[in-house]
C-alpha positions in Angstrom: 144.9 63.8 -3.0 142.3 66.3 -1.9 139.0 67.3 -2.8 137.3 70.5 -2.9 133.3 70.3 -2.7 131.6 73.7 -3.6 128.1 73.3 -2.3 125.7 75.3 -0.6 123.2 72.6 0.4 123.7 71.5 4.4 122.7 68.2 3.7 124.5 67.4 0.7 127.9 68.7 2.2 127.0 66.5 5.0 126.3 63.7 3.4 129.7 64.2 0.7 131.6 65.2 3.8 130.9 61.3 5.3 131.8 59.5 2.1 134.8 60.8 1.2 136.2 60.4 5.0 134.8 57.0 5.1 137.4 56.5 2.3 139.9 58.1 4.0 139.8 61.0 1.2 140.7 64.4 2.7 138.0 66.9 1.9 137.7 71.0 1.7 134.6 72.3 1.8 132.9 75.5 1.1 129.2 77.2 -0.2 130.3 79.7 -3.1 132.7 80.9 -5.3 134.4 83.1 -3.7 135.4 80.8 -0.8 136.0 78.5 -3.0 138.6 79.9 -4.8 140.4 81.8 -1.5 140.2 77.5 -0.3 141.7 76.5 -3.7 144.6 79.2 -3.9 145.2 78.2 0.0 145.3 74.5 -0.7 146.3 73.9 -4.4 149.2 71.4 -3.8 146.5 69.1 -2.3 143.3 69.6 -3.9 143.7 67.8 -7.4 139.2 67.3 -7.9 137.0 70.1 -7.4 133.4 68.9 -7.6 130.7 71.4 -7.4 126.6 71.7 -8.0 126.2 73.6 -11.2 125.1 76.6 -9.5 125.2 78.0 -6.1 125.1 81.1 -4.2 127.7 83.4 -5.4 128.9 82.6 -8.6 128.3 79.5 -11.0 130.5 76.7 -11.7 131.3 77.4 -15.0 132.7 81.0 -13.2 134.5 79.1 -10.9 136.1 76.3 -13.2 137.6 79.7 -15.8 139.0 81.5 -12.6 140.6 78.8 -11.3 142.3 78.1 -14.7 143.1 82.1 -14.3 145.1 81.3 -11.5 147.4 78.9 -12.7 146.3 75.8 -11.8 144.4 73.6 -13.9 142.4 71.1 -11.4 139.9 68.4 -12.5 136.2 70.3 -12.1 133.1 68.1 -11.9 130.0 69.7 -12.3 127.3 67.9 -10.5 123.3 68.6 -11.4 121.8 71.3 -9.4 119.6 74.5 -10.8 120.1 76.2 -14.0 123.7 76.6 -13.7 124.3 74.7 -17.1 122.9 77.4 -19.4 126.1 79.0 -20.4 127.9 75.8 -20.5 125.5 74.8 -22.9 126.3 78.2 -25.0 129.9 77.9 -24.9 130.0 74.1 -26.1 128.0 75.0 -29.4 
């Protein structure tokens, strides 16, 4: 099992990045979208979580959770906090 973390903040990858290896958990990571989806379509035998900030520089994670379904694959995505990227989550669930 794999992890993809989609985050543009140096110190939280840092700090993700030493957590999951302390637990022996291989980790991808990447700051947008875009790279996260050319890491994902690279790596989807392995990666079976994809955890991501809400919102981050190119794209949002609700974007990113839709086009990775697009592709095939239907991974586990866990939207963390982070910005304003719930707003149309929030539209879509009502």
């Amino acid at each position: 099992m794999a992890i993809l973390l989609v985050e543009d903040s140096c110190f939280w990858r840092r700090f993700y990045e030493g957590f999951f290896r302390e637990q022996g958990i291989e980790l991808f990571t990447v700051t947008d979208g875009s790279e996260a989806v050319q890491s994902y379509t690279r790596h989807s035998d392995r990666i079976s979580l994809v955890i991501t900030d809400g919102h981050f520089l190119a794209g949002n994670s609700l974007w990113l959770a839709f086009t990775l379904k697009d592709l095939g694959s239907v991974p586990v995505v866990l939207i963390m906090g982070g910005g304003g990227g719930f707003g149309p989550m929030r539209e879509l669930m009502e």
